[in-house]
C-alpha positions, 0 to 999 in steps of 0.5 A, a space after each residue: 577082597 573087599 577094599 574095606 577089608 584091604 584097608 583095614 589090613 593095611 592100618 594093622 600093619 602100619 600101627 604095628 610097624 609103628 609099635 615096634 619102631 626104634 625097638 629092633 636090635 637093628 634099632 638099638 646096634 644103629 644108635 649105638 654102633 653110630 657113637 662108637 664109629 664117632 670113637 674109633 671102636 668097633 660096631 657091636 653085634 647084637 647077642 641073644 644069649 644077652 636079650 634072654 638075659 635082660 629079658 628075664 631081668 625088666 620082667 622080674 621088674 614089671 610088678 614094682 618098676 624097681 630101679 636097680 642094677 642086676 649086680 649080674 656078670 655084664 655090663 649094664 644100662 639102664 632106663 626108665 620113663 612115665 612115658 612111651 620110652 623106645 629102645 633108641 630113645 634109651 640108648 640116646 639117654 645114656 649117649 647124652 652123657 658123653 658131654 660129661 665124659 673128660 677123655 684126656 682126665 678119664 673121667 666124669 664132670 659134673 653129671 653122669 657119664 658112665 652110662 655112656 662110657 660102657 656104650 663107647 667101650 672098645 673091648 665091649 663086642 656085644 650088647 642084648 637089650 629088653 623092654 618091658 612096661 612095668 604094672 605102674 605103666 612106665 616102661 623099663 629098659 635095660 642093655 646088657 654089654 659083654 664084655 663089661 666095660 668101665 674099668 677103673 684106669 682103662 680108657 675106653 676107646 
């Protein structure tokens, strides 16, 4: 083989490791099974029957990048960017909000929390996440949780 032909082979696999970068499952249980440590609750594991889920869910939102919850039987987050928006980078988004969470309270201040709560939700036992780059060029991401959490009067962890 031609050192030319080598190198070339070689960037393709590095541009497409690249590509993929912070979109694996392994991606999104790490950051978030990283916050459910900081909490007590037990690691997720990753549920394809969920990814099929979310799947189908961002690509019957690819035409109008419509930003709208499925109103489906999981829990459920939700992402969206103008720009290059990875799985991890979404899962961070919503792990920011935990600043806004009041434990003692069981409640939001401020802002936004409950993006982060389901998240952190201790009987949560498996999340299945999908991203697609909607027609518009921004990207979409959803998570899917089973079981759902954030329910009213329950702490989460």
């Amino acid at each position: 083989m031609k050192i030319s032909n080598l190198v070339f082979i070689l960037s393709i696999i590095s541009l497409c490791s690249i590509c993929f970068a912070q979109n694996t499952p392994k991606d999104y249980l790490d950051v978030h099974n990283e916050a459910r440590k900081e909490v007590g609750a037990k690691p997720l594991t990753w549920n394809e029957t969920l990814v099929e889920y979310a799947q189908n869910y961002v690509d019957s939102k690819k035409k109008n990048c419509e930003f709208e919850h499925s109103m489906g039987p999981y829990g459920e987050n939700l992402a969206q960017s103008s720009g290059d928006l990875t799985g991890v980078n979404s899962v961070k988004l919503w792990l920011e909000e935990k600043e806004f969470y009041d434990y003692k309270n069981n409640k939001c201040v401020k802002d936004e929390c409950m993006h982060y709560v389901q998240c952190v939700w201790n009987t949560t036992e498996s999340v299945g996440c999908a991203r697609t780059k909607c027609d518009n060029n921004w990207m979409y991401v959803i998570c899917s949780y089973y079981p759902a959490g954030n329910i009213v009067g329950l702490l989460p962890y």
